[in-house]
N, C-alpha and C positions, 0 to 999 in steps of 0.2 A: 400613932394615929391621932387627930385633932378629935376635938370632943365630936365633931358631925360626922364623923366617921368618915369621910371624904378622902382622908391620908391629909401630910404634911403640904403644903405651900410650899416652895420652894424660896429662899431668898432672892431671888433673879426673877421670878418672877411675882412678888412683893413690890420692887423695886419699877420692872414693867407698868405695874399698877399704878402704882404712884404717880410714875413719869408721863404717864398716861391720862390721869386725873389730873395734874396740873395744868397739862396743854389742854386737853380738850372738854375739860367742862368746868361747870361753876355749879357752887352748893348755895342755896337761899334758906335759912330758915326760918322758921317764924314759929315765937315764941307767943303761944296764948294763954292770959287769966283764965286759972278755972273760974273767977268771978262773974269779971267783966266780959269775956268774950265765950261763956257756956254754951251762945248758940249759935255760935258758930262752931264750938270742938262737936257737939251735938249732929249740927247739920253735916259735918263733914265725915262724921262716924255711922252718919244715916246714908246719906247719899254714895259713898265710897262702895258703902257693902261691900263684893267681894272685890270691887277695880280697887284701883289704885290712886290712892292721894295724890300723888306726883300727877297722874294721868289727868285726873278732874279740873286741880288749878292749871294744869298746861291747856286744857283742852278751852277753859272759861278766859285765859290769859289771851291764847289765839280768836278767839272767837271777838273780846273787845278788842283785839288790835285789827281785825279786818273790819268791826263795823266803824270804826274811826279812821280807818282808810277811805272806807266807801264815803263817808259823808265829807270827807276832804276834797275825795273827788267832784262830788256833789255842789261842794261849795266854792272849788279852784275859779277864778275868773277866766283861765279857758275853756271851763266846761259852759260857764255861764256867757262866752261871748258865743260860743257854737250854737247856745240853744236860743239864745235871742235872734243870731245872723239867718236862723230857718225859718 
């Protein structure tokens, strides 16, 4: 029995895992000073409460990548010939 009481892993399915983690995802990490960057370990130990770190930067990562869409769109010169031609 593994120490979480779950029972053993299987090697076949280890390997699953693996092969699995390779194709389809990717690991980012990021290494913070406790000096230099206190508040931000701070902020994110504040903010997280019971969610999840992975969840808050995904959700802050999504959220600048649509408002820099929208101002792309904003700014595309086919937006800007449509709204002068009316």
């Amino acid at each position: 029995m593994s120490k979480w009481g779950w029972g053993e892993t299987s090697e076949a399915k280890l390997r699953a895992n693996r092969k699995y983690d390779e194709e389809q995802t990717r690991q980012y990490h990021l290494k913070l000073n406790m000096r230099t960057d206190i508040d931000i370990i701070k902020w994110l130990n504040w903010e997280s409460g019971e969610r999840s770190i992975q969840g808050y930067i995904k959700r802050l990562i999504r959220e600048d990548m649509f408002k820099r869409m929208k101002e792309k769109q904003t700014a595309s010169p086919e937006t800007q010939a449509h709204v002068t031609a009316d």
